[in-house]
N, C-alpha and C positions, 0 to 999 in steps of 0.2 A: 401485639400478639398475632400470630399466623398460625393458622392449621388447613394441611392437606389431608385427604383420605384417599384410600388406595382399597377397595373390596371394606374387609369388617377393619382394616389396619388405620391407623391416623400418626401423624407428627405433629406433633404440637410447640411452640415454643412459649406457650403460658404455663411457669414456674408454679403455678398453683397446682398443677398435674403432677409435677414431679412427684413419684413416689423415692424420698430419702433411705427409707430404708432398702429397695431394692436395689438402689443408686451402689449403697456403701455393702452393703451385701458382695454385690459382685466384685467392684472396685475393691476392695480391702481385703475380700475373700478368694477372690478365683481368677483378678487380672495380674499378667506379670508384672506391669508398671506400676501397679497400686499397691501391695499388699502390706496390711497391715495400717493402712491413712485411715485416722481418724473418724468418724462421723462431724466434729464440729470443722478439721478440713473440707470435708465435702463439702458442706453447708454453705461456706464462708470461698469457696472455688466457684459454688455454681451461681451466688449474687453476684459474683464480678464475671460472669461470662454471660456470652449468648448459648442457651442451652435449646435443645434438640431431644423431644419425650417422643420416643418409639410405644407406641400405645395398640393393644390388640384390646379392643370396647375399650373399659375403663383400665385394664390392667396395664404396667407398664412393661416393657419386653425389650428396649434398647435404648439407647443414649448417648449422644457425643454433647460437646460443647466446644465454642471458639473464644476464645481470646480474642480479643480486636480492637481498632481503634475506628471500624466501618469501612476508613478509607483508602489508607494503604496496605493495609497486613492484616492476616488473619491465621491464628497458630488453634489448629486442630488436635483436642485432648481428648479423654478418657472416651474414645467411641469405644462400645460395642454391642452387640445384640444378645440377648441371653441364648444359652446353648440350646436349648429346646425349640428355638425357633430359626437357628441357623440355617441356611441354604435352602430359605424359601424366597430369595430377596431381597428380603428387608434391609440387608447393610448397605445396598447398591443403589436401594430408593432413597437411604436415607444421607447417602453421600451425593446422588442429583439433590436432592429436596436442599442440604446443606448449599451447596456450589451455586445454586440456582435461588437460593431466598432472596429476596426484591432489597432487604437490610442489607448486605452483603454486595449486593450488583456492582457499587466500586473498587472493591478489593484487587487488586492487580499481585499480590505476594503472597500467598500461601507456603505455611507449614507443616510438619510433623514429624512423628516419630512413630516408628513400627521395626517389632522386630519378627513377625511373620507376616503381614498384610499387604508385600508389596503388590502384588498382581492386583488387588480389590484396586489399592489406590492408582496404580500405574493407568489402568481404566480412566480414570478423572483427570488426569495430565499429570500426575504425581512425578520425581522423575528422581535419580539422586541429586546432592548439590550440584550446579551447573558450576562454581568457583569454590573447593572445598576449602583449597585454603585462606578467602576471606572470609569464612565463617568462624565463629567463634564461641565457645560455652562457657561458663562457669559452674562449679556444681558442689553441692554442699550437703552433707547431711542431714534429713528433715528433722526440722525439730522434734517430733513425735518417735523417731527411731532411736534406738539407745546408740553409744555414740563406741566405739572398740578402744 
């Protein structure tokens, strides 16, 4: 477990902080990528990841989490900061605090997905695919969504 602080703010990556309910709140209710997941997906996403608690004292206020295997790749999900506390910062610390965690230090491949946050991420070295066409996806309806 790792925690910085920054003024009254901290990032934490001890899961016992996580507030779930805030998690799935915003993620289910207010993000475009999420809406409508579950509570037992959230749950069962953030034991298999390394997660990221955006903490203002005890309350929670932001969140990403990576995917990873430590060593070579690291795939950046459900970041974001709750709307009340946007454009003080916090995404831009919490994207150094991410990039910059000591767990992480051999990661050479980073990913993601955004469909308005290029500028935050461009900042970090984000960039489009450098070879789109050896990338490759597959994509399926979550099982929680009803199916047309």
């Amino acid at each position: 477990m790792s925690e910085w602080t920054q003024g009254d703010y901290t990032i934490s990556t001890d899961r016992t902080r996580l507030d779930l309910a805030v998690i799935h709140e915003y993620l289910s209710n207010q993000s475009y990528w999420a809406g409508g997941r579950p509570l037992a997906v959230i749950r069962q996403s953030i034991e298999h990841s390394l997660c990221f608690g955006v903490y203002d004292g005890e309350a929670q206020v932001g969140f990403a989490r990576t995917i990873t295997d430590y060593t070579t790749y690291a795939y950046l999900a459900d970041v974001f900061i709750l709307p009340t506390y946007q454009g003080n910062g916090l995404g831009k610390w919490l994207m150094q605090t991410i990039l910059a965690a000591p767990t992480l230090a051999d990661v050479y491949r980073w990913a993601l997905h955004t469909r308005g946050a290029h500028g935050l991420y461009a900042q970090f070295g984000f960039t489009g695919l450098a070879k789109p066409e050896s990338a490759m996806e597959r994509r399926t309806t979550p099982p929680f969504l009803p199916t047309s």
